[in-house]
Structure formats: structure tokens, C-alpha cells
C-alpha positions in Angstrom: 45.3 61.9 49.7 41.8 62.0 50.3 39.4 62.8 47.3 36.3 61.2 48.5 34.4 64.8 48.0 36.2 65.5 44.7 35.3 61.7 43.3 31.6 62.0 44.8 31.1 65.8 43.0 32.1 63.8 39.5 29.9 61.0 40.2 27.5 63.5 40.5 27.8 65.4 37.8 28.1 61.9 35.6 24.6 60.8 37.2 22.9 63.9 36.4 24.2 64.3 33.0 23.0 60.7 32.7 19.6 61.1 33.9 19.1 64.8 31.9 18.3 62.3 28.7 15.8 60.5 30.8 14.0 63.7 32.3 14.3 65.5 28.6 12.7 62.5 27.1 9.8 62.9 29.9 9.4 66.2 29.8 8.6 66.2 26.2 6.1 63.3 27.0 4.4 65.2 30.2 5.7 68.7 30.8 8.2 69.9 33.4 6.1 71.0 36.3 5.1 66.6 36.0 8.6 65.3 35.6 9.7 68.2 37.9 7.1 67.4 41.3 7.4 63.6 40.6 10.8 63.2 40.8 11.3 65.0 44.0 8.4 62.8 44.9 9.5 59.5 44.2 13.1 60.4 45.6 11.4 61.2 48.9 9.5 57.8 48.9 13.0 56.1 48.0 14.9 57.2 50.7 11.9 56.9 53.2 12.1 53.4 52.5 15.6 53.0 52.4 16.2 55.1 56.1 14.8 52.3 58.2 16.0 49.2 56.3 19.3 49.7 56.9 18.9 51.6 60.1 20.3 55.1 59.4 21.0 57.3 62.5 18.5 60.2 62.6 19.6 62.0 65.0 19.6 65.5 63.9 19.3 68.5 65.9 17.2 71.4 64.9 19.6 73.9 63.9 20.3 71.1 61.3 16.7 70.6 60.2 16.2 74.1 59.8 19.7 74.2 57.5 18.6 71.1 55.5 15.2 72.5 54.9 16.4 76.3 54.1 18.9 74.3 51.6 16.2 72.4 50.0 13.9 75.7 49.5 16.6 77.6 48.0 17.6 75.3 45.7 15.0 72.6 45.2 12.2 75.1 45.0 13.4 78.3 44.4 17.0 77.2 41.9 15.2 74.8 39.9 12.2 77.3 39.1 14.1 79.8 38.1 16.1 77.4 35.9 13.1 76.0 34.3 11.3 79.3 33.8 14.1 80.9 32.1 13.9 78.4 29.6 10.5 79.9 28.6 12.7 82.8 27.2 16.4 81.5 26.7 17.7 78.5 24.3 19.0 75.7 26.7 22.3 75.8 25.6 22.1 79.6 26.9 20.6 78.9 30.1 23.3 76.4 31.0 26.1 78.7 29.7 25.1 81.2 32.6 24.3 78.7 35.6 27.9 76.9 34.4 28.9 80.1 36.5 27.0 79.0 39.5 30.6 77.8 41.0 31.6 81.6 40.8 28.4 82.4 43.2 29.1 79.5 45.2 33.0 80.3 45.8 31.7 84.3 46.6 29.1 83.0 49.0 31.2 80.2 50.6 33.9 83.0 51.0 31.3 85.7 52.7 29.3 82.8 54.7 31.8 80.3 55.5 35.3 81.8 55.4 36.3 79.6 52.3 39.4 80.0 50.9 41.2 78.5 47.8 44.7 78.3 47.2 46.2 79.7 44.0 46.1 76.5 41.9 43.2 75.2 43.2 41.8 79.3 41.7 43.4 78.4 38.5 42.1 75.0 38.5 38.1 76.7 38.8 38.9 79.2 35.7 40.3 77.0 33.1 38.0 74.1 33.6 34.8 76.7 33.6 36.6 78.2 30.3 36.7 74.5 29.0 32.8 74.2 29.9 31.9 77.3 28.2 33.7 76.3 25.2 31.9 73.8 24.6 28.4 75.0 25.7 29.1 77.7 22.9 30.1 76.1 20.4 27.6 74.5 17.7 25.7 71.4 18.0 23.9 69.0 15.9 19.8 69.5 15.9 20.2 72.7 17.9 17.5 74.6 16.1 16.1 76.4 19.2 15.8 80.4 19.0 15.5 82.9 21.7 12.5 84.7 22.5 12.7 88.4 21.1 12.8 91.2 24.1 12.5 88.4 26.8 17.0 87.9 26.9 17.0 90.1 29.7 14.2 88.3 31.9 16.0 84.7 31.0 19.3 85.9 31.5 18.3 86.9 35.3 16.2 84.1 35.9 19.3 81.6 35.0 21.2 84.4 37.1 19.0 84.0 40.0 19.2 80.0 39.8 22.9 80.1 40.7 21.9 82.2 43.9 19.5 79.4 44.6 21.9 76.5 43.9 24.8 78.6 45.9 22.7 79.5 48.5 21.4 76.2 48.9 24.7 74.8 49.2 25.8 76.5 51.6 22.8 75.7 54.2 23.9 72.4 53.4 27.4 73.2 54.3 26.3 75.0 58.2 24.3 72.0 58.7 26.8 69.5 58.5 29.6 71.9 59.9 27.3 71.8 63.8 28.0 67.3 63.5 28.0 64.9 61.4 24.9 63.4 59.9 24.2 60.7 57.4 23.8 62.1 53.9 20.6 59.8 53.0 18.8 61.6 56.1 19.9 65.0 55.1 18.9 64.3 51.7 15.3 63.2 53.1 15.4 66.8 55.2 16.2 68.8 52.4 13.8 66.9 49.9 10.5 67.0 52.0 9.8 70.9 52.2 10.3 70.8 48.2 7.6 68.3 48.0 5.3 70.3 50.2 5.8 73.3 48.3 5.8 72.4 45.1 2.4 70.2 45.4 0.1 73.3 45.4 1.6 74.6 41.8 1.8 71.3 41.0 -1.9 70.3 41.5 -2.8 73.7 40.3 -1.2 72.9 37.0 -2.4 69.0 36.3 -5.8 69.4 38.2 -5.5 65.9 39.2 -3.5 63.5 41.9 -4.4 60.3 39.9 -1.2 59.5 38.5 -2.2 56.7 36.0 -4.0 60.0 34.5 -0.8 62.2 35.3 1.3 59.8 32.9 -1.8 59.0 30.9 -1.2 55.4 30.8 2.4 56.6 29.2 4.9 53.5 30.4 7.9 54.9 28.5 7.4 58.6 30.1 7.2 57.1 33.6 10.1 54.8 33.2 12.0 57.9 32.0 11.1 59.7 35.2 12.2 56.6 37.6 15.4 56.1 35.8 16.0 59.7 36.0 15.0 60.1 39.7 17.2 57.0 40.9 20.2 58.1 38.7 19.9 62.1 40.0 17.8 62.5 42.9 18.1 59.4 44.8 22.0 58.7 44.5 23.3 61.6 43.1 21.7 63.9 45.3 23.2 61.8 48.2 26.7 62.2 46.7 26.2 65.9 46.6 26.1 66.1 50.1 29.0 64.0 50.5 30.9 66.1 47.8 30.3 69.3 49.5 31.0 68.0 53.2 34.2 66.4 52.1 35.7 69.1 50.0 35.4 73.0 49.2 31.9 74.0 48.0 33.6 75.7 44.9 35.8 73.0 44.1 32.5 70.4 44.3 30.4 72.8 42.4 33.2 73.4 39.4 33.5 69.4 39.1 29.8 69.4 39.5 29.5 72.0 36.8 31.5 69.7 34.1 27.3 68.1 33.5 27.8 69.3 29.1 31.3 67.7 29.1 29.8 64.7 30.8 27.1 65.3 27.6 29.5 64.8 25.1 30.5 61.2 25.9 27.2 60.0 26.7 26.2 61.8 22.9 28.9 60.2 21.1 28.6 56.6 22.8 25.4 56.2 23.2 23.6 58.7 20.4 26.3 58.4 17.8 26.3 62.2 17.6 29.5 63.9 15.7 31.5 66.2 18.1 33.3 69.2 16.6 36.6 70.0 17.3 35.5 72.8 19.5 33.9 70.6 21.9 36.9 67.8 22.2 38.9 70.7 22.9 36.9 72.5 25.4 36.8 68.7 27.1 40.3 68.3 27.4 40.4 71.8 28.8 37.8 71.2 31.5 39.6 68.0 32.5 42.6 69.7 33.0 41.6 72.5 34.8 40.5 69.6 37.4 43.8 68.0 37.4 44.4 70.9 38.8 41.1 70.9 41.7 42.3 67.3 42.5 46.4 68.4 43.0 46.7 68.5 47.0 
């Protein structure tokens, strides 16, 4: 069988948990509205260059435009913000407990929008490994020290809330543009990226006061190294792969393998960090990963 959209979604997800050590390790460094605007940025210029070196087709009609850019507003502009801001008032592990429901949305809104449905298995498949991931994004961790605002739960909970309606919703633009004809996922990526850039460079200028980007990184090598490994690793190619992923399979089977980023955490911990796991989080792996046997049994 074909599982060229199932493989792509867990590429993805291994790419962006990947690159989260590299845009953490920025953030700290510059702040997140920085690392945020820059990566987008640099991703743009990326596959700018890359479109007409090896020739990509362009040819996109406007419907698709429109979809690509409504897809990169709802969850480039609108997803990520939320996601960020209700980290002002949640602890991390918090805020990616709720958006590890984001396949939920996705499968409600590819139902309503797109007619989507999943076979019993395939069901079963989405529930155990989200049970896995919540397992282990519950469960205790080393240096986790963080604590939640008092009285600001509520407005955290709903902005994580609201970031799986951007990520969903964005998604499933994606999905109607590539549904009209095909089109070449580094081009759609391009599409999707460019009103992000546009509408994030206001706040962004706002909030640094400045465009000189030797001042930006404040002559900071490590932070912008951080930033360019993170942007190749997540925007550049795995952003690419997300498209793929969600053209070539069901958007809530490629947004539950997509969703698997804090198992992909735990490897990358242990093997590269040396960090002890707990038995709570092997087991919650081993969980997740069968629950996709399950999204990859055809």
C-alpha cells in the first residue's frame, strides 16, 4: 500500500520535534515574537530561492491562492499566536496537552468541510495513540519547575483551545486548495508562508523597533544558528511534508501522527540530553505507537 502521506506526517512531526530544541534555545536568547517572524522569514527566502533552481511549476489558479493564503492566516498567524500567548498564562507541558487534541478539531472540521470519514480502526487508531500522547505530556519530567499563572487557567486554556481551530482550520484550506488540481507542495508552501510574513512584520517591528538584524540577534551567532537550524529542519522541509501528508492521506490521520511531536521528545531527550524517562512516559510511547499501527493498517 501507499503511505507516502502517513510516512511524510511522521517526518514531520520528527523534524519539528527536532527543531523545538533549536527555537527554545533561541527563544530564550531573543524572545519569541524574534525567533517567531524570522523563521517564517527565512523559510520564505529559502523556498524563493529554491522555486526557480529547479524549475517548479507555478501554475496556480486563484481559488488556490486564496486557499493557500486563508491556510497560512489561520494557522501561521492566527494558530501560532494563540499558541504562544497562552504560554503567558499556562505551563508548556499544559499548553501542549490541550492542542495534542488539535486532531479531534481537525477530524470535526474535515468531517463538516470536507465529507471526511474514518473507518472504525482507523477511529480507534486516533484515540489510543492521543491517550498514549497525553500520558506522557502528563506525566512528570525532569527540570519542570514551571507554574501556572493564578486566575489566568481559563484565558490559557482557550487560547491553546483557539490554536487548534487555527491549525484545523488552516488545514483544511490547505486540503480545498489541493482538492481543485494538483500543485507542487514547495509553491504552496511559498503561498501559504508569504501573507504570514506580511502580517506579522507590523507586530514584529512594533515589538523590536528595529529591521537591522545584526542588532535583532545582537551579534548573538549561537541564537541565529539556532533559528536557521530550526527554520530548515521545520519550516523549510517539514512544512513541505505537511502538505504532502495532508494531500496524500486523511487530515485526522496526518494531524494524530503529526501530533506524536512529545513522544518524538522523548528520544531526542534520552539520546541526545541524557535525560531519565519514567516509566510513565515509555509507556505512553509504546501506546502512541500503537495506536498508529493502527492509522497505518489499510
Amino acid at each position: 500500500m501507499n503511505y507516502i502521506g502517513e510516512i511524510s506526517a511522521l517526518i514531520t512531526a520528527f523534524l519539528w520535534a527536532l527543531s523545538s530544541y533549536f527555537f527554545a534555545a533561541a527563544t530564550v536568547r531573543i524572545g519569541s515574537v524574534t525567533v517567531n517572524f524570522t523563521r517564517l522569514l527565512f523559510s520564505l527566502i529559502l523556498i524563493l530561492i529554491t522555486i526557480p533552481i529547479f524549475s517548479l511549476p507555478v501554475d496556480l489558479s486563484s481559488y488556490q491562492i486564496w486557499m493557500l493564503m486563508a491556510s497560512g492566516v489561520a494557522g501561521l498567524v492566527l494558530g501560532d499566536s494563540f499558541f504562544f500567548k497562552s504560554l503567558e498564562y499556562l505551563t508548556t507541558r499544559v499548553s501542549v496537552l490541550i492542542t495534542s487534541f488539535a486532531p479531534a478539531v481537525s477530524a470535526l472540521l474535515a468531517f463538516i468541510f470536507l465529507g471526511e470519514r474514518l473507518p472504525a480502526l482507523s477511529i480507534t487508531g486516533m484515540i489510543i495513540s492521543l491517550g498514549g500522547i497525553v500520558m506522557v505530556v502528563t506525566g512528570k519530567h525532569e527540570h519542570h519547575d514551571e507554574k501556572i499563572v493564578p486566575g489566568h487557567t481559563k484565558k490559557g486554556i482557550s487560547l491553546a483551545f483557539l490554536y487548534t481551530l487555527g491549525q484545523g482550520s488552516g488545514l483544511i484550506f490547505a486540503k480545498f486548495a489541493f482538492e481543485e488540481k494538483e500543485a507542487n507542495s514547495m509553491v504552496a508552501t511559498a503561498v501559504r508562508i508569504f501573507p504570514a510574513v506580511v502580517l506579522l512584520l507590523p507586530y514584529f517591528l512594533f515589538k523590536v523597533k528595529t529591521v537591522n538584524f545584526k542588532k535583532i540577534f545582537n551579534y548573538d551567532k549561537k541564537a541565529f544558528n539556532n533559528v536557521a537550524a530550526a527554520t530548515v529542519l521545520s519550516a523549510y522541509i517539514g512544512m513541505v511534508l505537511m502538505f504532502v501528508a495532508v494531500t496524500q492521506t486523511k487530515i485526522a490521520i496526518a494531524s494524530t501522527i503529526m501530533a506524536s511531536i512529545p513522544i518524538m521528545q522523548l528520544g531526542i531527550s534520552k539520546f541526545l540530553y541524557k535525560e531519565h524517562l519514567t516509566w510513565r512516559s515509555i509507556t505512553g510511547a509504546f501506546i502512541t505507537v500503537g495506536g498508529m499501527v493502527l492509522l497505518f493498517w489499510k
